[in-house]
C-alpha positions as CSV (number, residue, x, y, z in Angstrom):
1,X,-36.5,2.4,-163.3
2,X,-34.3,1.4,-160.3
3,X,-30.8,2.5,-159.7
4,X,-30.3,-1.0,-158.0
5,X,-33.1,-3.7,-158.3
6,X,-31.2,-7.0,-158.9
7,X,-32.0,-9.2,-156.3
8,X,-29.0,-12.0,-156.0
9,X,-27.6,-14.2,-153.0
10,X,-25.0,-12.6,-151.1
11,X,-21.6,-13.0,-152.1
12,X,-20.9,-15.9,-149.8
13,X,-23.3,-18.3,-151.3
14,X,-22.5,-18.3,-154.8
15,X,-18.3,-19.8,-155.2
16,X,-16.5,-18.3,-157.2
17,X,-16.3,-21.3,-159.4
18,X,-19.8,-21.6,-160.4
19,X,-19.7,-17.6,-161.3
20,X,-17.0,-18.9,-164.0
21,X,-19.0,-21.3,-165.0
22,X,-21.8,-18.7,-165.8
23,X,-19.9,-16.5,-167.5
24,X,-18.6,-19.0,-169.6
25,X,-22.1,-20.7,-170.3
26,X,-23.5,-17.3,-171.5
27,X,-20.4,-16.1,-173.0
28,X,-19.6,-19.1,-175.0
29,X,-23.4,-18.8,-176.0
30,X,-23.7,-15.7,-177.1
31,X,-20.2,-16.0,-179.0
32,X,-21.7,-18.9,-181.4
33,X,-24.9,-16.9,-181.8
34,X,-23.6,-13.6,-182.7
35,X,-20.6,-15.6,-184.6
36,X,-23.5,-17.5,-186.7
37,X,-25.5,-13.8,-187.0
38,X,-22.8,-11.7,-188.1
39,X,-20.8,-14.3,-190.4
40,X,-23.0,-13.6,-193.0
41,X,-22.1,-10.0,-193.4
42,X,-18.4,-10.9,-193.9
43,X,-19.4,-13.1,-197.1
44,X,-21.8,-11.0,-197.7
45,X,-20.0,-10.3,-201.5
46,X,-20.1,-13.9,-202.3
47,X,-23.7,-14.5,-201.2
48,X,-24.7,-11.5,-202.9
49,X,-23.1,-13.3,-206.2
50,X,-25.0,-17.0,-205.5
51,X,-28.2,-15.6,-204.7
52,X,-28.7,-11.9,-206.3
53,X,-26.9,-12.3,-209.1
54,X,-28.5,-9.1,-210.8
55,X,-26.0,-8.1,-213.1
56,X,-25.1,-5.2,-211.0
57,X,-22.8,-5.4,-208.2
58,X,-24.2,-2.6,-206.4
59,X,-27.8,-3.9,-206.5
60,X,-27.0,-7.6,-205.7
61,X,-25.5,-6.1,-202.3
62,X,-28.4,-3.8,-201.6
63,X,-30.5,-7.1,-202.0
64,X,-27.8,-9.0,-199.4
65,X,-27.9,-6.8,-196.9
66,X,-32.0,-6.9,-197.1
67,X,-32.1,-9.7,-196.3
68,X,-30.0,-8.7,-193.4
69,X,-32.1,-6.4,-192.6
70,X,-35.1,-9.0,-193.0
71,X,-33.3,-10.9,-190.1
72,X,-33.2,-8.0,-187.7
73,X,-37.1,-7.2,-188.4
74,X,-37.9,-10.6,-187.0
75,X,-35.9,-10.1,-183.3
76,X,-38.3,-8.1,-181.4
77,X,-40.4,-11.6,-182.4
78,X,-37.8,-14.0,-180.7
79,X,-38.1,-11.7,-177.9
80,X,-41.8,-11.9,-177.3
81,X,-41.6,-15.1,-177.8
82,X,-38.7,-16.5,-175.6
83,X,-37.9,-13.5,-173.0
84,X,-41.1,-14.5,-171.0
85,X,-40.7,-18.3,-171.5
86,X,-37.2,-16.8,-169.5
87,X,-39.0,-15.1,-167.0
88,X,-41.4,-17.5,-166.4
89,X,-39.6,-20.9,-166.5
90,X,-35.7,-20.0,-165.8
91,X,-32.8,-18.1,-168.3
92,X,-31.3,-21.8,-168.7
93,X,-33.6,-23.7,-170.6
94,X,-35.0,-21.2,-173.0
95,X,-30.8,-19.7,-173.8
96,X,-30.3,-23.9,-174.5
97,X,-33.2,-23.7,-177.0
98,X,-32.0,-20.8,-178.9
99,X,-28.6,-21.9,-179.7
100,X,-30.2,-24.9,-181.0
101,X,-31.9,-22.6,-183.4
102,X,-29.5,-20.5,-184.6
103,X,-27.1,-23.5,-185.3
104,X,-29.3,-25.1,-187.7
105,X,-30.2,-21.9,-189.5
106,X,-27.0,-21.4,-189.8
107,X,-26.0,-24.1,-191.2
108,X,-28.9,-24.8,-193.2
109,X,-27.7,-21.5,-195.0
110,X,-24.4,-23.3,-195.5
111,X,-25.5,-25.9,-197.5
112,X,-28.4,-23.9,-199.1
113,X,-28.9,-24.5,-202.9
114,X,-27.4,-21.4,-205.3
115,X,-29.7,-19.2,-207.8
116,X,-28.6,-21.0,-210.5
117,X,-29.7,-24.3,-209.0
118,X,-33.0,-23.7,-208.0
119,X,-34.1,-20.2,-208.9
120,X,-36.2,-17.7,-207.2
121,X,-36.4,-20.4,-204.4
122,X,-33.0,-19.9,-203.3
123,X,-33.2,-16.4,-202.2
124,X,-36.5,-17.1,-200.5
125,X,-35.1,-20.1,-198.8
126,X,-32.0,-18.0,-197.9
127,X,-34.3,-14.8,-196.5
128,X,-36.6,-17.2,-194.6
129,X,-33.3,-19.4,-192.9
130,X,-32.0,-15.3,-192.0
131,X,-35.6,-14.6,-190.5
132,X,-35.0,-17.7,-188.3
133,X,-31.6,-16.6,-187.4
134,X,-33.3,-13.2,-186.2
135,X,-35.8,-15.3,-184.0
136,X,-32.9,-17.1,-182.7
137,X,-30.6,-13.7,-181.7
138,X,-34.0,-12.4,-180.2
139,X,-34.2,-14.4,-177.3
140,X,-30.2,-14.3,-177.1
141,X,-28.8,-11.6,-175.7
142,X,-31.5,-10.4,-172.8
143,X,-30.9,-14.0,-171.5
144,X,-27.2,-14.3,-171.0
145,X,-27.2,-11.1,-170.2
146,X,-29.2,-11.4,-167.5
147,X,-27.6,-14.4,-166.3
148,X,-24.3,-13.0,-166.2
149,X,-26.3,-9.9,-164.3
150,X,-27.7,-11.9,-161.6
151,X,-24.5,-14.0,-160.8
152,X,-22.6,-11.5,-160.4
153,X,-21.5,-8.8,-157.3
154,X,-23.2,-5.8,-157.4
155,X,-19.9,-4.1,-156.8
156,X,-18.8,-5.7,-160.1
157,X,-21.7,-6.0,-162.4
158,X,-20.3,-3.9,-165.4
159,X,-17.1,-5.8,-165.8
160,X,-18.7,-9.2,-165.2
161,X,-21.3,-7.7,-168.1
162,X,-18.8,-7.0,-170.0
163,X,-17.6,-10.3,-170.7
164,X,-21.2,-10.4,-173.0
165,X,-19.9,-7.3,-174.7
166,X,-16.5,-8.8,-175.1
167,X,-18.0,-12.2,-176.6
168,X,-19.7,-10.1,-179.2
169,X,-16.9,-8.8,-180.2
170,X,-14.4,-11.8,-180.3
171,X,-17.7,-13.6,-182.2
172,X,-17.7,-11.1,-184.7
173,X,-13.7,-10.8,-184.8
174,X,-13.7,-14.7,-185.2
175,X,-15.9,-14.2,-188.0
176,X,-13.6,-11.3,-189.1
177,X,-10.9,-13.5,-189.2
178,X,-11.9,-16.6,-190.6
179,X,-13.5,-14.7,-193.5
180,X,-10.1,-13.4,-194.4
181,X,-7.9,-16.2,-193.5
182,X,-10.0,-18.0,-196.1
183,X,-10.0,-15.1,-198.7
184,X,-6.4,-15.1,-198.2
185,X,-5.7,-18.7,-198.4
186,X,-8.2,-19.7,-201.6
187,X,-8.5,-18.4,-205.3
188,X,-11.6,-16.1,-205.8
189,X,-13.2,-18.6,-207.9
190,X,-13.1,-20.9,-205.2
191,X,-14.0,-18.7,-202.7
192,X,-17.4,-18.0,-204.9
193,X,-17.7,-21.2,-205.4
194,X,-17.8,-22.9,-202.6
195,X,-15.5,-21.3,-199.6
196,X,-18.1,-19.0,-199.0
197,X,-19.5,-22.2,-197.0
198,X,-17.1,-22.6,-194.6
199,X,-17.4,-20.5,-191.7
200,X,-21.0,-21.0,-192.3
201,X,-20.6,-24.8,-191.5
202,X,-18.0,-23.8,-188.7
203,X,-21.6,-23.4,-186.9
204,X,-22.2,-27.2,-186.3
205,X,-19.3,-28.0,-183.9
206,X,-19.4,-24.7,-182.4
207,X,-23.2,-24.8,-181.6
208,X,-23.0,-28.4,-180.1
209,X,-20.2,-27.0,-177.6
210,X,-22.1,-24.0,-176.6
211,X,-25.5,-25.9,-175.8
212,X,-23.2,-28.6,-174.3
213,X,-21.6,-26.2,-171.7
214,X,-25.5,-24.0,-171.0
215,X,-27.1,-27.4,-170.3
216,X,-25.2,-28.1,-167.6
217,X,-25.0,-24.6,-166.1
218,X,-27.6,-23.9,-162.9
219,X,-29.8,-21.1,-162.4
220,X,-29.5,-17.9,-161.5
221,X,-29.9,-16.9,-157.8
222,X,-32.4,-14.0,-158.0
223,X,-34.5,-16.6,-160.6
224,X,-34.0,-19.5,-157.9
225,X,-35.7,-17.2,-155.1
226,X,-38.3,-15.6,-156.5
227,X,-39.1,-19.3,-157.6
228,X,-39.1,-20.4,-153.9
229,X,-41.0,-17.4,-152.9
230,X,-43.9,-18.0,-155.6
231,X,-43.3,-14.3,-157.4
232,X,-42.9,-15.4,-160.9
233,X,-44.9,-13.6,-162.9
234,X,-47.5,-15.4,-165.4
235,X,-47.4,-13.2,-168.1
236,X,-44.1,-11.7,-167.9
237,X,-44.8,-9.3,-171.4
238,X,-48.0,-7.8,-170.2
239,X,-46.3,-7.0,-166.5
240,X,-43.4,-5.6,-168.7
241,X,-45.6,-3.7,-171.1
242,X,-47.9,-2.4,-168.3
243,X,-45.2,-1.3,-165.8
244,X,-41.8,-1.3,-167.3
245,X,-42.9,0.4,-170.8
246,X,-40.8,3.2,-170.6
247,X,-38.1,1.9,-169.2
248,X,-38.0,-0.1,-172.6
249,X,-38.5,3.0,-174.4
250,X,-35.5,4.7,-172.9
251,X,-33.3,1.4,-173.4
252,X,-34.1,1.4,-177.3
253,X,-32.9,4.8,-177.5
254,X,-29.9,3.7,-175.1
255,X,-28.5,1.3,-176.9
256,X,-29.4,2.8,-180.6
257,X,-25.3,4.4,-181.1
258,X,-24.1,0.4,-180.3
259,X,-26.6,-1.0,-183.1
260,X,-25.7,1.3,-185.2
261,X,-22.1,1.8,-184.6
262,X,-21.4,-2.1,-185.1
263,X,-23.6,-2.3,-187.9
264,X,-21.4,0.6,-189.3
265,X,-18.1,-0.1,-188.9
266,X,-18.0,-4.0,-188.5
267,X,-20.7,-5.4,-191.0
268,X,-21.4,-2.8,-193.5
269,X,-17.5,-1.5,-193.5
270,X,-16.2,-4.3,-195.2
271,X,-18.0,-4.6,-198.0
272,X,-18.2,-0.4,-198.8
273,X,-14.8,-0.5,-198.7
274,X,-15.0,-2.4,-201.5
275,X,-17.1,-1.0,-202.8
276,X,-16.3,2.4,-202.8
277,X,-12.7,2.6,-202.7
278,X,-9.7,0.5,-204.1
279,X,-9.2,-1.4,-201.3
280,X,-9.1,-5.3,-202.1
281,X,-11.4,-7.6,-200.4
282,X,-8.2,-8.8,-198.1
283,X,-7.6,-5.1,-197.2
284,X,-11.1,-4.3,-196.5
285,X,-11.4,-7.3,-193.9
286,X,-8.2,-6.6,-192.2
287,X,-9.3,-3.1,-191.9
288,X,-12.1,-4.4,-190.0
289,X,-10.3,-7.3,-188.4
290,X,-8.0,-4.4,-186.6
291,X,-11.1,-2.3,-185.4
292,X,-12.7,-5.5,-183.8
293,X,-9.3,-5.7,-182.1
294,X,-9.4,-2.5,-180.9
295,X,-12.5,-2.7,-179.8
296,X,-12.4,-6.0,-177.9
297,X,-9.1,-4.5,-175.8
298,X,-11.3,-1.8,-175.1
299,X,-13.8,-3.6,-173.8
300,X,-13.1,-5.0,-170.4
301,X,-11.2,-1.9,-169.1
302,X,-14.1,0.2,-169.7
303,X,-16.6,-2.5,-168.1
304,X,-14.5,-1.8,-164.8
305,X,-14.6,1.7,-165.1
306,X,-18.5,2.0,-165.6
307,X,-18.4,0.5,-161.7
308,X,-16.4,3.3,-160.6
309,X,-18.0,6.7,-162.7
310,X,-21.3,5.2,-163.2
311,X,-23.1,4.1,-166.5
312,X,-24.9,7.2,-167.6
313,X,-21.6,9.3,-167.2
314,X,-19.7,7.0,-169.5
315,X,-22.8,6.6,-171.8
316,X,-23.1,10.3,-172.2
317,X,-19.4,10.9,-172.4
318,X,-18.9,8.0,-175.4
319,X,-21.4,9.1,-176.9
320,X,-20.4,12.4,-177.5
321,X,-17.0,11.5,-178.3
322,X,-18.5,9.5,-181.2
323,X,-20.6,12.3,-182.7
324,X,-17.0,14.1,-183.0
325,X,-15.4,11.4,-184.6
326,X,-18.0,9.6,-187.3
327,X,-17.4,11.8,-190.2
328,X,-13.3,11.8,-189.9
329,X,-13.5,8.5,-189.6
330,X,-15.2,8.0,-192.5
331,X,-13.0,10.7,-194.0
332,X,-10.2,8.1,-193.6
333,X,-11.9,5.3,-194.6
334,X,-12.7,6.7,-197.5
335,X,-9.2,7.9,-198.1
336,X,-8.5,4.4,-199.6
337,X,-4.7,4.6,-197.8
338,X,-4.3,1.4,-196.3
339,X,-2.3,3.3,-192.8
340,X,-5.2,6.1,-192.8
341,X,-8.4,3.1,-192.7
342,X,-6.7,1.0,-189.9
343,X,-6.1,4.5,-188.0
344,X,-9.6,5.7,-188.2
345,X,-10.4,2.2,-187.0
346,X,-8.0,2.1,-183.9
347,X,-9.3,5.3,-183.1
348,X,-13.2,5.0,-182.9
349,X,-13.8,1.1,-182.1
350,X,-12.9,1.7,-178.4
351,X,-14.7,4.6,-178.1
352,X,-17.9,2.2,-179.4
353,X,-16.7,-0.4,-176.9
354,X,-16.7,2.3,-174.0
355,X,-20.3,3.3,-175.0
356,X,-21.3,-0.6,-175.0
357,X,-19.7,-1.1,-171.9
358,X,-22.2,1.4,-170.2
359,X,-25.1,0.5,-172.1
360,X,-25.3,-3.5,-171.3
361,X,-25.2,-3.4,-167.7
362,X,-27.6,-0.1,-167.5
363,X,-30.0,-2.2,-169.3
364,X,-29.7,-5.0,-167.0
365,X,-30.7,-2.8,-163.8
366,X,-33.7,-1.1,-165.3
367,X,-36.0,-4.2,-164.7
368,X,-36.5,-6.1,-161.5
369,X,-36.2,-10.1,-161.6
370,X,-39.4,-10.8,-162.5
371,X,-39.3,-9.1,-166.1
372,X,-35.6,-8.7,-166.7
373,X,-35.2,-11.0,-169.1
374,X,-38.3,-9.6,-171.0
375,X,-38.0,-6.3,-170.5
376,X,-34.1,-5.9,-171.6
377,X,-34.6,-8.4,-174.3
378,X,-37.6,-6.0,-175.5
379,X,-35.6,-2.7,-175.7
380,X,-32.5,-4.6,-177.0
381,X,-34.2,-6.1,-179.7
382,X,-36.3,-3.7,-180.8
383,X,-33.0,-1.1,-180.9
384,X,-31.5,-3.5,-183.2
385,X,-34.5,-4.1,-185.0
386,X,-34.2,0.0,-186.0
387,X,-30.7,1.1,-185.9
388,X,-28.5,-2.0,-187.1
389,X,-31.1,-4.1,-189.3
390,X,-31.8,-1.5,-191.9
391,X,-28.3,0.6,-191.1
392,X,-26.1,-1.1,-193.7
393,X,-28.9,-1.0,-196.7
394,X,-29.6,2.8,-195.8
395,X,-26.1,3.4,-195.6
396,X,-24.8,1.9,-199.0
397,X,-27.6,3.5,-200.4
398,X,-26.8,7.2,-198.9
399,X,-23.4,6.5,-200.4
400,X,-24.4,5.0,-203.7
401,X,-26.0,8.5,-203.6
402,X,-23.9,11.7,-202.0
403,X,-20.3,10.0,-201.2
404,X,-18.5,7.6,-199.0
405,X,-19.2,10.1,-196.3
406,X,-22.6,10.8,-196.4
407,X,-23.5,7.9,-193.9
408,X,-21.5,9.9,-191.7
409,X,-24.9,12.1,-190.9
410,X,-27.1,9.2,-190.2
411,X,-25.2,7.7,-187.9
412,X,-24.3,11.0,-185.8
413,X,-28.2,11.2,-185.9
414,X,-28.5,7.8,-184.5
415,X,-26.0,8.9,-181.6
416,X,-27.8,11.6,-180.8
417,X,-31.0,10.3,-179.9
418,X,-28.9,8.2,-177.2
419,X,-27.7,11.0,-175.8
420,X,-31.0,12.3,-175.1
421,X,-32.3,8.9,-174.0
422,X,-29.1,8.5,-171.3
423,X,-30.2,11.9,-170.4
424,X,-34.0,10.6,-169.8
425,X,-32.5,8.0,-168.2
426,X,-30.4,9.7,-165.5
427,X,-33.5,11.6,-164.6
428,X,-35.3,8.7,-164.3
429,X,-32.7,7.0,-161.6
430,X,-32.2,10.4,-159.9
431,X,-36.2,10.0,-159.3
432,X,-36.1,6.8,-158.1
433,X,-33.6,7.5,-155.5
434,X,-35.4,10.4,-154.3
435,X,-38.3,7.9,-153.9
C-alpha cells in the first residue's frame, strides 16, 4: 500500500469546470444507485406484506430483509465482473452500464406481480430482480469513486471524496423522505396496496438523468495516461489478487463499522422500531429521516478535515467514539420516547459520517491506477457483502431474541475489527514510506 500513488495531471490541466462536471457525473450516479438499493429497506413493511405474507409479522420481515441480504451476497460478483472491465477499458463506460442496470431492476421490482397474484413466483422474481440490483451496486461505488479520486487535487482528495459519501447519504435520505412523505400523505391500505410502488418507480426518470449526465462526462486523467503510455493492465483482477491482496484485505476490515453502521441505523432502524417499540411507522421514518440529516451535515466537514489530520487518525478516532456510543444509542432508541430516539440519532450519525469520511478516500489511495478501480471495488464490496447484507436479518433476530439492545454487541464487534484493520493499515503506510 502507498501513502500517495494516484497519478493525475497537474492542477493546471484539468479546469475547474470539468472537475464539477465529474463530481456531478459520479455523484448524481451513485445517488440513483444507492437511492434504487436502499429504497427497498424503507418499504421494507409493505413488501414484506405482498410477498411473505406468513401470517407472522416478525417472520415476513426476517424473510424481507433476506432477500436484502441475498442482494448484498451478489456484490463482490458485480465487482469481478465490472471493476476490471473499469480498469481495463475506462471508469466511464462501464459506471454508464451499471446505472442502466440498477434502473431496470429497480423498476421491474415496482411493477412486480404480488403473492397473491402469482404465488411462490413472486418472491423468486422479487429475490432474483434484488440479486440484480447487488450486481448493479457492485460495480458502483469503486468506479465513481475512483473517478472523483483521480480528478481531484491531491491536497483535496478527501473533501472531493466526500461528495460520494455525501450522495450516499442524501440517496438514502431521499429515500427516507419520500417513504414518509407518502406514509404520511396516504391511508395504510393504500400504501399496502399500491403506494409501496412509488419511489420504486421514481427510478425511471431518475436513472435516465444520471446515465444522461455520466455519458457525456470524459475520462479520468490518470486512466487517460496510463492509456497513452500502453500500462493498462490485461487482467486487472489477477494483478489485484496477486499484488494488491492484502491491501484488499485491510480495506474489508476498514470499511466493515460504515457497512454495518448504515445497515444499523438507516435500513434496519426503521422497521425495528416498529417493531419493537410503540413508535408508529411515521415516527420510526422521521427518526431516521433526522439521523440521515445529521449525518449528511457531518459529512463534508469531516471530508476536509481527513486532509488536514490524516485518514487513519480520524478512522481510528471515529471508530472508537462509536464503540462508546452503540449501546446508549440503542438504549434510546429503544426508550420508545419520540425526543430520546431523534437524540440518540443526532448524536451517533455524524460520528458514522466522520468514520466514512476517512474510510472512502483511504481506500482510494491503496491501489495504483492500474487496479484502483478493481481493487477498491473488491474490498468495498466484499465488506458489504459481510457487515451490511446479513446485519439487519442478524440483528432483528438477536433482538427477536435477548432485547432491543442486544444488536448493540454485534455491531461494537464489527467496529472493532476496523480498528484493528486501520491499525494494520497505518503500519502498512508507515512501511511504505520508509521504502
Amino acid at each position: 500500500m502507498s501513502s500517495e500513488v494516484i497519478t493525475t495531471a497537474p492542477d493546471s490541466t484539468v479546469s475547474t469546470a470539468v472537475r464539477r462536471r465529474a463530481i456531478s457525473a459520479a455523484s448524481f450516479g451513485t445517488f440513483v444507485e444507492y437511492y434504487d438499493f436502499v429504497i427497498y429497506g424503507y418499504v421494507a413493511t409493505y413488501i414484506a406484506q405482498a410477498f411473505f405474507p406468513t401470517g407472522n409479522s416478525f417472520v415476513s420481515l426476517l424473510l424481507t430483509f433476506g432477500a436484502f441480504a441475498a442482494s448484498f451476497m451478489a456484490r463482490p460478483l458485480g465487482a469481478v465482473i465490472f471493476a476490471p472491465l473499469g480498469d481495463r477499458y475506462g471508469r466511464r463506460t462501464v459506471l454508464s452500464v451499471v446505472i442502466t442496470l440498477m434502473t431496470l431492476a429497480t423498476a421491474g421490482i415496482g411493477v412486480l406481480p404480488t403473492y397473491y397474484q402469482i404465488g411462490l413466483a413472486a418472491p423468486v422474481l422479487l429475490t432474483v430482480l434484488r440479486l440484480v440490483q447487488g450486481v448493479s451496486a457492485g460495480g458502483e461505488y469503486g468506479g465513481a469513486t475512483s473517478l472523483i479520486a483521480e480528478f481531484a487535487p491531491p491536497a483535496r482528495r478527501g473533501f472531493f471524496v466526500g461528495f460520494i459519501s455525501l450522495t450516499v447519504g442524501g440517496a438514502m435520505l431521499f429515500g427516507s423522505g419520500t417513504a414518509m412523505l407518502l406514509t404520511r400523505t396516504l391511508s395504510p391500505e393504500s400504501m399496502s396496496s399500491w403506494g409501496w410502488r412509488l419511489p420504486l418507480l421514481l427510478s425511471l426518470p431518475l436513472g435516465l438523468i444520471g446515465l444522461y449526465i455520466r455519458y457525456r462526462l470524459e475520462e479520468t486523467p490518470a486512466f487517460t495516461a496510463l492509456s497513452r503510455e500502453g500500462r493498462v493492465q490485461k487482467s486487472p483482477l489477477l494483478t489485484t489478487l496477486r499484488r494488491d491482496y492484502r491491501s484488499v484485505l485491510i480495506g474489508i476490515g476498514i470499511a466493515a463499522t460504515n457497512s454495518c453502521m448504515m445497515a444499523l441505523y438507516f435500513i434496519y432502524m426503521p422497521s425495528a422500531l416498529k417493531q419493537f417499540t410503540d413508535f408508529s411507522v411515521a415516527d420510526a421514518q422521521l427518526i431516521t429521516f433526522v439521523g440521515l440529516v445529521a449525518y449528511c451535515a457531518a459529512v463534508l466537514p469531516f471530508a476536509r478535515l481527513s486532509d488536514r489530520v490524516g485518514r487513519i487518525p480520524q478512522l481510528l478516532v471515529s471508530s472508537a467514539t462509536l464503540i462508546v456510543l452503540i449501546y446508549p444509542s440503542l438504549v434510546m432508541l429503544s426508550s420508545g420516547v419520540l425526543p430520546l430516539a431523534v437524540a440518540a440519532m443526532v448524536v451517533v450519525t455524524p460520528v458514522v459520517a466522520a468514520n466514512i469520511a476517512a474510510v472512502t478516500p483511504l481506500l482510494s489511495e491503496m491501489f495504483e491506477t492500474d487496479t484502483r478501480y478493481t481493487g477498491l471495488s473488491l474490498g468495498w464490496q466484499m465488506s458489504t457483502t459481510l457487515f451490511a447484507g446479513p446485519t439487519p436479518i442478524i440483528l432483528a433476530a438477536l433482538a427477536g431474541l435477548g432485547g432491543s439492545t442486544v444488536p448493540a454487541f454485534y455491531a461494537m464487534a464489527v467496529v472493532a475489527l476496523t480498528v484493528i484493520a486501520g491499525i494494520f493499515a497505518a503500519r502498512t503506510v508507515a512501511r511504505s514510506r520508509a521504502h
